[in-house]
N, C-alpha and C positions, 0 to 999 in steps of 0.2 A: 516442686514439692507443694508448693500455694495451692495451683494448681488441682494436682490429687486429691487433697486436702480436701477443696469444696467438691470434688467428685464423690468421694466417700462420704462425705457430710451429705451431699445432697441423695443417699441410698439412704441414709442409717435414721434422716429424719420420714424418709418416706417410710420407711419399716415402722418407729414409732407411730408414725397418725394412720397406719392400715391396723398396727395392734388395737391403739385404744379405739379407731372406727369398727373397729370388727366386734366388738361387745356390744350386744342386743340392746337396743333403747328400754324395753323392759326393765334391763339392769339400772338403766339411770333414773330412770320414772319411779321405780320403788326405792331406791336410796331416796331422791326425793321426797318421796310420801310419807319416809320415815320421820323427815326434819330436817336431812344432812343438807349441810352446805355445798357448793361445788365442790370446792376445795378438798372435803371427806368423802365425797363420792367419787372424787377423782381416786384420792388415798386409799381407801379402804373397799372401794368393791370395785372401782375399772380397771387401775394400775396392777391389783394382785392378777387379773384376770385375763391382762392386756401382755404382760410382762411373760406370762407363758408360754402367748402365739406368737411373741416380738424373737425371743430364745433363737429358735433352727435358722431363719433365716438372717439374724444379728452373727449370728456365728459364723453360717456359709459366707456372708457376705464380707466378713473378717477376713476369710479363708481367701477369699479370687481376691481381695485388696493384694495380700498380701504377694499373690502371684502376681498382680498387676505392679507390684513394685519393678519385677522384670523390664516390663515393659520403658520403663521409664530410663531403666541405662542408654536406649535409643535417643534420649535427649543428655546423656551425660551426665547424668545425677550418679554418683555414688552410689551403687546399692553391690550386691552381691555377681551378677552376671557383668557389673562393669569393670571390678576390681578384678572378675577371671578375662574380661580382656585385655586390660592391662600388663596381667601375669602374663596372657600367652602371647603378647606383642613383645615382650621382653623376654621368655623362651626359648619361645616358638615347640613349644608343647601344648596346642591346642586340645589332644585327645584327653591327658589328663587333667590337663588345670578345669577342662569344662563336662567332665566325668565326676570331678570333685564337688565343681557348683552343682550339677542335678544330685547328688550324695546330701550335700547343706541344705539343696530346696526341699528333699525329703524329708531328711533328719529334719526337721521346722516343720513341714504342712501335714506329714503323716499322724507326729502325733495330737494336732490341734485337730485332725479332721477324724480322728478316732474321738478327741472330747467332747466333741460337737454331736458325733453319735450318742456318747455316752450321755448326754445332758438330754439329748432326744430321746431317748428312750426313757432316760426318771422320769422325765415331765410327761410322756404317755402313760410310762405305769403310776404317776399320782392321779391323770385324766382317767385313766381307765378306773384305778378304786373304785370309787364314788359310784358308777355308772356300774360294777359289777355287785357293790355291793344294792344299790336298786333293782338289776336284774335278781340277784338274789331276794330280796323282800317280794320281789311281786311272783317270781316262782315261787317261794314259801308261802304266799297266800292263796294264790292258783293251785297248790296242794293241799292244802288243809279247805277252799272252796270244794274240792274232787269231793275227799275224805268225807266232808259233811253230807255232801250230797249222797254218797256212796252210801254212809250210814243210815240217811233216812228212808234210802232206796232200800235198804235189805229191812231196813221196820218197819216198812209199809209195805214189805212181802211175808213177813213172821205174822204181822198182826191180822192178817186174814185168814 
């Protein structure tokens, strides 16, 4: 279990320092510029910005943890594939007792990897906003540049 323990530990810090390194030095140079200390530049413009690339992959890798606990009956740790061989040594009902543990390891990972989705997809539709509603200002300006031009172009064909 120790073990595991620093296995997943050692994923889950690497997820954090790829989130906050993936935020453009841009970002820290004008918190900077503004005044902020690290400490509020960590707070207030990396970690909100870090925390949303850190999400898919803190989840997925939740998710294979969790299958990897499988693995781990192979050393005799208590988990759920140990306790079905246990059952089916005392049986001898292998087909069901291990038709039930793939039943448990679903009923468990289907609906976390259906949340995972769902968390994936808010955090794009709040990434996408922003970016649509700037594609929209700049098509709303790119329309009303036509527009103007349009209209000077038909009064400097009346005015002659």
């Amino acid at each position: 279990a120790m073990t595991l323990s620093l296995y997943t530990g050692a994923f889950y810090a690497e997820i954090i320092r790829g989130g906050v390194n993936s935020i453009e030095r841009g970002q820290w140079d004008a918190a900077r510029a503004i005044g902020m200390r690290r400490s509020q530049v960590m707070r207030h413009v990396i970690l909100p910005q870090a925390v949303k690339r850190m999400v898919p992959p803190f989840m997925n890798q939740s998710i294979i943890q969790l299958k990897n606990t499988s693995l781990v009956s192979t050393i005799a740790v208590a988990d759920l594939l140990y306790e079905g061989q246990m059952i089916t040594a005392a049986t001898y009902r292998p087909l069901e007792v291990y038709t039930m543990v793939a039943v448990l390891y679903f009923a468990v990972l289907f609906p976390l990897t259906l949340a995972a989705q769902e968390v994936e997809r808010r955090l794009a539709r709040t990434d996408a906003a922003p970016e649509a509603r700037r594609r929209g200002r700049l098509m709303a300006l790119a329309r009303l540049k036509w527009r103007s031009s349009a209209i000077r172009a038909a009064d400097s064909r009346h005015s002659i």
